[in-house]
C-alpha positions in Angstrom: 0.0 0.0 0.0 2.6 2.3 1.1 4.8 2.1 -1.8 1.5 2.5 -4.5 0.2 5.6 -2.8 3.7 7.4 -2.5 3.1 9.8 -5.5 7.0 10.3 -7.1 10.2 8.9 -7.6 11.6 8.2 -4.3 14.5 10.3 -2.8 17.5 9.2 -0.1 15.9 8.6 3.0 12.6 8.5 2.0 11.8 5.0 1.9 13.3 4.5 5.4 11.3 7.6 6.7 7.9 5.9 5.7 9.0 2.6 7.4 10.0 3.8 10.8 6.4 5.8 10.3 4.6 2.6 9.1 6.2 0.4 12.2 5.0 3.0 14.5 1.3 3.4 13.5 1.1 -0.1 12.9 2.6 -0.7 16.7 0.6 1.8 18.1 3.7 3.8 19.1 4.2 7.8 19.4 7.0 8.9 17.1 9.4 11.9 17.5 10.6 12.7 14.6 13.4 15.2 13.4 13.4 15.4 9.7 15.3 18.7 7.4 13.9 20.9 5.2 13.9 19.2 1.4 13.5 15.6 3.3 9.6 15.7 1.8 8.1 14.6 5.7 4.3 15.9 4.9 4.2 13.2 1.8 6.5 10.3 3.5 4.2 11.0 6.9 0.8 10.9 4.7 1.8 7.9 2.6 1.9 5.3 5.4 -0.7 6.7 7.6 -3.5 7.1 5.0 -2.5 3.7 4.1 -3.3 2.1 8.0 -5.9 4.2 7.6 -7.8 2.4 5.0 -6.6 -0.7 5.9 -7.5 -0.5 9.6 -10.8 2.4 9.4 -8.9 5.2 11.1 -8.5 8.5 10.8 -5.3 10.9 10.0 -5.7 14.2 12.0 -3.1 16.4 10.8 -1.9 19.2 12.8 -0.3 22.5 11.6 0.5 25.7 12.9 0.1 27.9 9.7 -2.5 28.3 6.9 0.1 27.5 4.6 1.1 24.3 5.7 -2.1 23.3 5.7 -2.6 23.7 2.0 0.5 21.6 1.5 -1.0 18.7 3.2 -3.7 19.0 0.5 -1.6 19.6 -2.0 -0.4 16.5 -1.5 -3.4 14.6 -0.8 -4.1 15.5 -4.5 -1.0 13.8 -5.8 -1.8 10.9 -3.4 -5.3 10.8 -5.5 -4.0 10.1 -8.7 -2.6 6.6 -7.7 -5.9 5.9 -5.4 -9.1 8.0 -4.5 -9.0 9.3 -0.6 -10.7 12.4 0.7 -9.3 14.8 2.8 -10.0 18.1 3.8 -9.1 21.5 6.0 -10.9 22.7 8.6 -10.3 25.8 10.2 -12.8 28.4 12.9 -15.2 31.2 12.0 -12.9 33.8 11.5 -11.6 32.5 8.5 -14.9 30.9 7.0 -17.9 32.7 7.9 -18.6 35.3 5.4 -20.6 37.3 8.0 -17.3 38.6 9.4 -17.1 40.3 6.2 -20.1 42.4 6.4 -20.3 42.7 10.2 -17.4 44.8 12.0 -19.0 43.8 15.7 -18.5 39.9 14.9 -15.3 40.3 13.3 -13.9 41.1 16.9 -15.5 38.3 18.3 -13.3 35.2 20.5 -14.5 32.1 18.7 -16.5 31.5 22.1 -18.5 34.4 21.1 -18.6 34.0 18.0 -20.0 30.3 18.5 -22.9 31.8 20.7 -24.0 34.0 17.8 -23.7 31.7 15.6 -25.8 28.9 17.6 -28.5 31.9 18.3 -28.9 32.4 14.1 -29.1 29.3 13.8 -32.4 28.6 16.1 -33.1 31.7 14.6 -33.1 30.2 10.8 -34.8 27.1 12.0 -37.6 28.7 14.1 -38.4 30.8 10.5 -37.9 27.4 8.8 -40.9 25.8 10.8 -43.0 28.7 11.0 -42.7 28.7 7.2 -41.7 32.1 7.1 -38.6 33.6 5.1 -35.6 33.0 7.6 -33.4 36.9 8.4 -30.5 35.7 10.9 -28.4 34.3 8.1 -29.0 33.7 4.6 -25.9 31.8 4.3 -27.2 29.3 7.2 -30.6 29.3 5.5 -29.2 28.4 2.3 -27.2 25.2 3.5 -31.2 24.2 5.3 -33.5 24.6 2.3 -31.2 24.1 -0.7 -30.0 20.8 -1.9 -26.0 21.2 -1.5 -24.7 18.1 -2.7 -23.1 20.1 -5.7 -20.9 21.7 -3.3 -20.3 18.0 -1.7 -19.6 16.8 -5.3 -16.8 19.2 -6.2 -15.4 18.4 -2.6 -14.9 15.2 -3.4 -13.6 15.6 -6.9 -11.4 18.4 -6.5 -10.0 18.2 -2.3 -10.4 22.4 -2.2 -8.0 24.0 0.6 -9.9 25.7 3.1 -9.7 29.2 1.2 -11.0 27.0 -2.5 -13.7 25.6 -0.2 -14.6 29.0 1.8 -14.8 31.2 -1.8 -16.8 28.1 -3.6 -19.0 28.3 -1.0 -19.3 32.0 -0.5 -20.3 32.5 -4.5 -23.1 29.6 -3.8 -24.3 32.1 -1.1 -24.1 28.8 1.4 -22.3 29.1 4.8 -18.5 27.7 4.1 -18.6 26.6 7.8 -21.6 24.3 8.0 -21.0 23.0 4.8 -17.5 21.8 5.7 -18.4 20.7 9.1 -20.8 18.2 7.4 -17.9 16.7 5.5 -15.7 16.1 8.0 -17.2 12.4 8.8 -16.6 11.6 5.2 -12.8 12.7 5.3 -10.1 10.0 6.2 -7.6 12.8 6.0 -8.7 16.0 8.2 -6.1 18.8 8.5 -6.5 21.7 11.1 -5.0 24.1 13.5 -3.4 22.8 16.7 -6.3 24.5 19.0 -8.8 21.9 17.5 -7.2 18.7 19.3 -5.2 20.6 22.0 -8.4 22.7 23.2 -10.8 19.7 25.3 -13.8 21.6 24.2 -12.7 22.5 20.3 -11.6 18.4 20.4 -14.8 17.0 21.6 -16.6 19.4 18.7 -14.3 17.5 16.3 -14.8 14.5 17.2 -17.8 14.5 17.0 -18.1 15.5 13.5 -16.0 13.3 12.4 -17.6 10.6 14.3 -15.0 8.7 16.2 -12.6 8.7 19.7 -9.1 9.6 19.8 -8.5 6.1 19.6 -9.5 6.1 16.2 -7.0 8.7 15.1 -3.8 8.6 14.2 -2.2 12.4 14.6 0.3 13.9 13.4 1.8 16.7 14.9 3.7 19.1 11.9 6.6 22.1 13.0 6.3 19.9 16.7 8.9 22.0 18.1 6.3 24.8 18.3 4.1 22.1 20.7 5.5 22.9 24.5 5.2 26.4 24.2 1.9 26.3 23.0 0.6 24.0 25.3 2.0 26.0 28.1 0.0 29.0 26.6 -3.0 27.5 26.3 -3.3 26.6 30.1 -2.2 29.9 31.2 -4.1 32.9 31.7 -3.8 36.5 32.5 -5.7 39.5 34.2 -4.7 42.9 33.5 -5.8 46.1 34.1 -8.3 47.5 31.2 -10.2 44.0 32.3 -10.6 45.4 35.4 -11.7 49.0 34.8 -14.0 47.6 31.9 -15.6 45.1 34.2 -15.9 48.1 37.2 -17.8 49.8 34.0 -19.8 47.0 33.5 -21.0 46.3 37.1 -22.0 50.5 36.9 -23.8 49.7 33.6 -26.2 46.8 34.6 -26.9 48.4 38.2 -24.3 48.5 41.0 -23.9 44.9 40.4 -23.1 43.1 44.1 -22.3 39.6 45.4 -24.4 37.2 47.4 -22.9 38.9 50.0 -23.4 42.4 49.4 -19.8 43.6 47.7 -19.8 46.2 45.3 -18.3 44.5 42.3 -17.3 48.0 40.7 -15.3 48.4 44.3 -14.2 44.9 43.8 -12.7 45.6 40.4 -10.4 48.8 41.8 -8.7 47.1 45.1 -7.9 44.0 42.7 -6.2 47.0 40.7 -4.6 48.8 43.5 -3.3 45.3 44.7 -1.7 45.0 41.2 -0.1 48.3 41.5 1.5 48.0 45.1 2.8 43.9 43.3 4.2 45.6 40.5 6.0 48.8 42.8 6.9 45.8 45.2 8.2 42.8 43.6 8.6 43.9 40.0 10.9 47.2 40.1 13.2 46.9 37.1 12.7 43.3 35.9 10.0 42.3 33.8 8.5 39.9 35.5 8.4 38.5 39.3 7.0 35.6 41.3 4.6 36.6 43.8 4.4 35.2 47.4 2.6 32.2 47.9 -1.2 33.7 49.4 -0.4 37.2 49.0 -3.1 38.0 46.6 -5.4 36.2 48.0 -4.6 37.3 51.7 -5.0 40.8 50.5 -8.6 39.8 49.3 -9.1 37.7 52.6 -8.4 40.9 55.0 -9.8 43.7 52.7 -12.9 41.9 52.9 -12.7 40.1 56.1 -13.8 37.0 54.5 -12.5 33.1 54.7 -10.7 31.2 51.7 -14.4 29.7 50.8 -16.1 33.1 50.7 -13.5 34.2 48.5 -14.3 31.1 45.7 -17.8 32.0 46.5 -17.6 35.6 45.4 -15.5 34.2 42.3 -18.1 32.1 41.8 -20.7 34.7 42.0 -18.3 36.8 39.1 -19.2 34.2 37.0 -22.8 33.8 37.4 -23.3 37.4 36.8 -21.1 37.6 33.7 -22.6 34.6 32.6 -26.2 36.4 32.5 -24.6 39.8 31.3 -23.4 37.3 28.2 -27.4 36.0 27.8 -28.4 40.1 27.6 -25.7 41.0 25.6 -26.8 38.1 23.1 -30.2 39.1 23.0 -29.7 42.9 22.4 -27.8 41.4 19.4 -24.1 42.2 20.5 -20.9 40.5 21.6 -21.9 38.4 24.2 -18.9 39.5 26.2 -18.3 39.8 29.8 -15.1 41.0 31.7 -16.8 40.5 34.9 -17.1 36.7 33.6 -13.8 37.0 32.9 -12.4 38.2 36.0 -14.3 35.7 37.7 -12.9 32.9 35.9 -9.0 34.3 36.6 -9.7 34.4 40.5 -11.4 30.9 40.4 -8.8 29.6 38.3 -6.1 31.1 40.9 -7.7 29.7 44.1 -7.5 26.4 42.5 -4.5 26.2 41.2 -2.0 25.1 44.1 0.6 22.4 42.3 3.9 22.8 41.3 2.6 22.6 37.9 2.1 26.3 37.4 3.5 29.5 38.5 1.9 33.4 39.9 3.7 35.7 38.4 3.2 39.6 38.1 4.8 40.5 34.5 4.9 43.8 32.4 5.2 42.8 28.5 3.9 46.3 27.5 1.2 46.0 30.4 1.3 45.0 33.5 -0.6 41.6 34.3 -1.2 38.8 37.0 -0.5 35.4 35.5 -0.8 32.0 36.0 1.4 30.2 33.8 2.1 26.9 33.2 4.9 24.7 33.3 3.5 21.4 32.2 2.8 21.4 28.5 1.7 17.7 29.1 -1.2 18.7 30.6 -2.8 19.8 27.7 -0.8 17.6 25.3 -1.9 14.0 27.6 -4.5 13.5 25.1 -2.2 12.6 22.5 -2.0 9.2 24.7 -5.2 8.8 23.7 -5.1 8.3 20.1 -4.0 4.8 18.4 -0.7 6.7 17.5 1.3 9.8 17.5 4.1 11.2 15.0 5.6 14.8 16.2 7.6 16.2 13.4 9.8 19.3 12.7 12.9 20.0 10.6 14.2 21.2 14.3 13.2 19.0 17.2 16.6 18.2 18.4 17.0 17.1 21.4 13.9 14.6 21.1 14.5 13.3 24.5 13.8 16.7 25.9 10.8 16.9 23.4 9.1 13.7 24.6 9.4 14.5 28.0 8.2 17.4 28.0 5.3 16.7 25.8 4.0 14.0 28.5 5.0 10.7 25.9 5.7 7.6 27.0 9.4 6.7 27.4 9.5 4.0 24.7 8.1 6.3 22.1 10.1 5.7 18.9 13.1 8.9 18.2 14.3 9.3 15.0 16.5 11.9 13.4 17.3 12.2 9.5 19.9 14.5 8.4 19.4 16.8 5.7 19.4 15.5 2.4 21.1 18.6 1.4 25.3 18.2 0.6 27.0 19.2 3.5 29.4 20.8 1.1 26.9 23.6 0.6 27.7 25.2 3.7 30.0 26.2 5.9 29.1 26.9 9.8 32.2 28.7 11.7 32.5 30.5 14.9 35.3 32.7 16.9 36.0 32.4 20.6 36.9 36.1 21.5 34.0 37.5 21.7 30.1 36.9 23.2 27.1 38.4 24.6 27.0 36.7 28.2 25.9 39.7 30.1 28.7 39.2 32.5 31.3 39.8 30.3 29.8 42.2 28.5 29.7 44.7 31.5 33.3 44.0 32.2 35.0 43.8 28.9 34.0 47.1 26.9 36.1 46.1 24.1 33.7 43.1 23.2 31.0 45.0 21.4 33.4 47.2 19.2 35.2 43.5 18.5 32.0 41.8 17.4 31.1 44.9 15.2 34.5 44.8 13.6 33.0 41.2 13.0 30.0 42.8 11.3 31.5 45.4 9.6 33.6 42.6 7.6 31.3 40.3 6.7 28.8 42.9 5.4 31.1 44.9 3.4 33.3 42.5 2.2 31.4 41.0 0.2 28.1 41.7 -2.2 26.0 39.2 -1.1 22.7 39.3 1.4 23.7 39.5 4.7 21.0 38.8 7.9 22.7 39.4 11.1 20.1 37.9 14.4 20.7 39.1 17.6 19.5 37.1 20.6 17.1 40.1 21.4 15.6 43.6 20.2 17.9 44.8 23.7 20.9 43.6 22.3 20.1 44.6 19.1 19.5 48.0 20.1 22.9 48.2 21.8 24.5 47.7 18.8 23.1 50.3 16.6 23.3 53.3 19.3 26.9 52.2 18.6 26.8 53.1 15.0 26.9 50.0 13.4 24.7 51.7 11.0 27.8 54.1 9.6 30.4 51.8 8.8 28.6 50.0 6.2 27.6 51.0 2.8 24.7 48.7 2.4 21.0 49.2 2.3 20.1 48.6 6.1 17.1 46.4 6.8 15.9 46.5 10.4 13.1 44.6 12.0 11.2 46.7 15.1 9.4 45.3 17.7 5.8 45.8 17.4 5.9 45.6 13.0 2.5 44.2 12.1 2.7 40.6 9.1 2.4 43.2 6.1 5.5 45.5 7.4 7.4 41.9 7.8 6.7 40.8 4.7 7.9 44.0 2.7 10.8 44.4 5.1 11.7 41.0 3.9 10.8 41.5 0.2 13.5 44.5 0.1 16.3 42.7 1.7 15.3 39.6 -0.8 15.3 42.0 -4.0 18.9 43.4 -3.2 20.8 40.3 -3.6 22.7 41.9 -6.8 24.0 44.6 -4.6 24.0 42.4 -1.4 22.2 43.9 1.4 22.1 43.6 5.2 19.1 42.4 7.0 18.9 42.6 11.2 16.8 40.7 13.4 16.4 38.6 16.5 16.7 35.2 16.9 13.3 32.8 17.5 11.7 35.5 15.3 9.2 36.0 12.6 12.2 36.1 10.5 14.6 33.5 12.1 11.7 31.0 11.6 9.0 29.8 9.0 10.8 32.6 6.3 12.8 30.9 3.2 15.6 32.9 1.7 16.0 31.2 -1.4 19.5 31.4 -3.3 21.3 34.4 -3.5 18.7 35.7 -1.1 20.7 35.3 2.0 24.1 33.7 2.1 25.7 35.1 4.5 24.7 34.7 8.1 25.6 35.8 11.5 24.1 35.1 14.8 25.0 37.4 17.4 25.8 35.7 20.5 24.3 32.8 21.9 20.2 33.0 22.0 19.9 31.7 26.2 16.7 32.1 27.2 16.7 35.7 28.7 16.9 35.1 32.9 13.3 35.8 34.2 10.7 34.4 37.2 9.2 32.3 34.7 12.4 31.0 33.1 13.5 30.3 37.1 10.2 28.4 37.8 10.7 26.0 33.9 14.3 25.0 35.2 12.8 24.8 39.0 10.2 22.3 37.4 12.5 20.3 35.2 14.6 20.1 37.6 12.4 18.4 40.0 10.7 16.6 37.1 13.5 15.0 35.4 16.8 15.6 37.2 17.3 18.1 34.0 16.8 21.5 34.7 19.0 23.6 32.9 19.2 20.7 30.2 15.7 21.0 29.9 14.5 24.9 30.3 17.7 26.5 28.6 20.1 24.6 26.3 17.4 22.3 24.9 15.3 25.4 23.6 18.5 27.1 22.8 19.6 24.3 20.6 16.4 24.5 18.6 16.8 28.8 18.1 20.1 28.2 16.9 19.3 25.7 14.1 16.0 26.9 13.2 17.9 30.7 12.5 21.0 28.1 10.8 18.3 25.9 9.3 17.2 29.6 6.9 20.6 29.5 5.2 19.8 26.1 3.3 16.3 25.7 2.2 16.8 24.0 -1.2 19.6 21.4 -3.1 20.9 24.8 -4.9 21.5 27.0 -2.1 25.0 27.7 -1.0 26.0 29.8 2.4 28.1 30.3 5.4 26.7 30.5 9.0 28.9 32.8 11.7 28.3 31.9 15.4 30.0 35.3 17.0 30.5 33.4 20.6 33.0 31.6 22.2 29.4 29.4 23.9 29.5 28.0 20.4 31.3 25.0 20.9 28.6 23.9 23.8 26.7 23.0 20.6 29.1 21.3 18.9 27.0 17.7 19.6 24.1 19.1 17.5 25.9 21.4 14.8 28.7 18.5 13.7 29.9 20.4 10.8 30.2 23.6 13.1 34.0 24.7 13.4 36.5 27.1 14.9 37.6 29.8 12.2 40.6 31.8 12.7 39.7 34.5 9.8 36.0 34.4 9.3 36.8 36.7 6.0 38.9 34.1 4.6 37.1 31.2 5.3 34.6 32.9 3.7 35.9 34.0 1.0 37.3 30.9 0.1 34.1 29.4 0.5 32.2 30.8 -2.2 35.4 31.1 -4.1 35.3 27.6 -4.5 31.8 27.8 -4.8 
């Protein structure tokens, strides 16, 4: 089966990729799986699964992390369907398919939660008109998908495999809602590609199950870019409160009545000493740093004594914030708006932090811009311990090294399957050096003075003596800055390219166009390292062949960094292993991984740090250079 679906001529490695795949579905393993760019994974990880699949009547849910890797999966599900017929499609939320966004500026800055209530109110809506035989108002595109016959729209599905945007435009022109229409397919598909939030949310992954009729133990997922996976799955179990929540929910207590709890509290006056408690946190504990823990009980002893009031009064007046938010939703909902609540959601923060006692998150008061109270969390198994669930697992990435580190912290089981391929790429076509006197460890930075002016000597050489694209990542917009207020701007004659913090996805994208259409001239192009631009970007050719990373990318030292290598520590006997030089590992080769995308490119990777050879076990062509110029320029004379 395997080898009649696979859709081309079969490149090195390929054939053993697909068996190491096959003998983990078929064992009912998990897989971690690092694989480089050029290495084909989506095809070799569709080609065996899909054929279990049929064999066994299971399902392939495949993960992404960007719209445009989900279009490759279909892509490739087409070229699958000229050796056999299987369906597959995309599925993605409201935002991107329901056509009333477009003509409604209130929904368009709905949550999907909100959305999903309007949506389920039309919908009675629709239906009630439906039975009362009267001409339905709510949504025309809903009413359409009820009273019209849509199997053409099923028909073409089946024939063509759309993406999400064919099937969303297809469907908008037929005046029938893109939403429903793909939801209904979804228990046809054997192949069903969506966004991470749909398996790693409970609630979004009941939903989906359900459509596609079947238990996790019927799917087998896939897991594409997996290196992205911890992080996220810390994010999505972690929550914040900051202040505009609480002077929007004091306005919202004023605006439905002096709202008050069971016991008689003003919630408006509720609202402003949770705020004053923030400000005296962030005057106490945060001072210069950007984030800090706070004392085990302190904000909920200040509640406690303001109040004079005992730990179960204080979940009952949570509790209370979320009944009346709940019914501030319902009146919201019926007046026709957002049905949005701030008192809800203060309510479900304080509940949320009474509960939460493990080691398994941390408190934290943090100013990223604003300052917040958090609860973050530390154990990205706790939303990921579904995958356990499903008849088998492959996590993927063209970066995932170390895969040890990845498993555990993912929550797989020990015997899960790790495999690494190497690119398929010659190893000839680059060259990665570094130099050992210089680096960006803060210590030595504020003893040496002479280490900045040496790495921008560095700079300075690499950038002018040559005409070729130069990108230059720093570990951080800090660092960064240090160096231009130095004038690395005057010493070279290039067209200057500069990300900011803060640039919105169209400034990226023509900041990155520029630097890409200079490559007769060579231009220089500055950034950060685990960036928009360090990651998910290709530089094709002479796009970029020259680059320089800046010092090693460490994690920068916060509360929340402390409590990850506290955690690991305890967890695995591997906290620094774990919390710093594992994700360091990965920001180094995803930002090397950008210099060779493609069998024709041809580059040379700088490390300016003496830290680089604590990488040497995962950068095994990386070498000391004793004239970076030189090596260079011997490199692509040879070229």
């Amino acid at each position: 089966m395997v080898d009649s679906l696979f859709p081309y001529e079969l490149r090195k490695k390929q054939s053993e990729i697909m068996t190491i795949i096959a003998d983990s579905v078929e064992g009912k393993s998990h897989l971690v799986m690092e694989s480089g760019t050029g290495s084909g994974k989506t095809i070799c990880t569709l080609v065996p699964t899909l054929g279990y699949a049929l064999k066994q009547d299971k399902r392939v849910l495949y993960l992404t992390r960007t719209n445009s890797q989900q279009r490759q999966v279909i892509y490739e599900l087409r070229k699958i369907n000229a050796k056999e017929k299987i369906f597959g499609l995309g599925i993605q939320g409201r935002h991107q398919m329901c056509p009333s966004l477009k003509q409604d500026s209130m929904m368009a800055k709905g949550s999907p939660d909100e959305l999903s209530k309007i949506c389920g109110k039309r919908k009675m809506e629709v239906l009630k008109s439906i039975s009362e035989g009267t001409k339905p108002k709510s949504c025309k595109y809903y009413a359409k998908v009820c009273i019209e016959d849509t199997s053409s729209i099923r028909n073409w599905a089946f024939e063509t495999h759309p993406t999400v945007e064919e099937f969303t435009k297809r469907c908008e022109d037929e005046g029938i809602c893109p939403y429903e229409a793909n939801k209904s397919l979804v228990r046809d598909a054997v192949l069903v590609t969506a966004p991470y939030i749909y398996f790693f949310n409970q609630f979004i992954r009941t939903r989906v199950l359900e459509w596609m009729g079947c238990t996790e133990s019927d799917i087998i997922l896939i897991v594409d870019e997996a290196h992205n996976l911890p992080d996220y799955a810390r994010d999505i179990e972690s929550m914040e409160l900051g202040i505009k929540t609480l002077d929007m929910a004091k306005s919202e207590a004023r605006e439905f009545g002096d709202l008050r709890t069971s016991d008689g509290f003003h919630i408006a006056k509720l609202m402003r000493r949770i705020k004053d408690i923030i400000s005296v946190f962030q005057k106490d504990y945060l001072k210069e740093e950007e984030d800090a823990f706070i004392p085990p009980g302190e904000f909920l002893g200040e509640l406690m004594h303001e109040y004079n009031i005992t730990s179960r009064k204080l979940k009952a007046m949570a509790s209370d914030l979320i009944i009346h938010g709940e019914i501030i939703k319902d009146v919201r909902l019926k007046d026709g708006v957002l049905p949005r609540s701030y008192i809800h959601s203060v309510g479900h923060f304080l509940s949320f932090w009474i509960e939460q006692q493990n080691g398994e998150f941390v408190k934290l008061i943090h100013n990223h811009g604003k300052t917040q109270l958090q609860i973050y969390c530390l154990e990205p198994a706790i939303a990921s311990k579904a995958v356990l669930e499903c008849h088998s697992s492959i996590h993927m990435s063209g970066t995932l090294t170390p895969l040890e580190e990845y498993r555990d912290s993912v929550g797989l089981p020990s015997d899960s399957i790790l495999a690494s391929f190497p690119s398929p790429f010659p190893m000839e076509n680059r060259v990665v050096i570094y130099v050992e006197d210089v680096t960006t460890r803060y210590e030595d930075l504020s003893k040496d003075r002479t280490l900045i002016p040496k790495m921008e000597d560095y700079l300075l050489g690499l950038s002018t003596a040559f005409k070729r694209n130069t990108a230059i990542f720093f570990p951080s917009f800090r660092i960064m800055k240090l160096f231009l207020a130095d004038g690395l701007y005057f010493g070279i004659n290039k067209r200057f390219y500069v990300e900011e913090q803060g640039m919105n996805q169209r400034e990226i994208m023509d900041l990155v166009e520029g630097f890409k259409s200079r490559s007769q001239e060579g231009a220089v192009l500055l950034s950060v390292v685990g960036g928009r631009l360090s990651e998910g970007i290709d530089y094709p050719s002479e796009q970029m062949e020259i680059l320089v990373i800046v010092g090693i990318p460490y994690p920068k030292p916060s509360a929340k960094q402390k409590a990850q290598e506290i955690f690991y520590d305890r967890k695995f006997k591997k906290g620094w292993e774990y919390a710093v030089k594992a994700p360091t590992t990965r920001r180094l080769l995803q930002t090397i991984g950008r210099l060779i995308r493609d069998e024709k490119d041809r580059g040379v990777a700088v490390i300016l740090d003496k830290r680089a050879s604590h990488f040497k076990e995962f950068l095994p062509d990386l070498k000391l250079s004793p004239d970076v110029i030189k090596e260079c320029r011997d490199f692509f004379k040879n070229g």
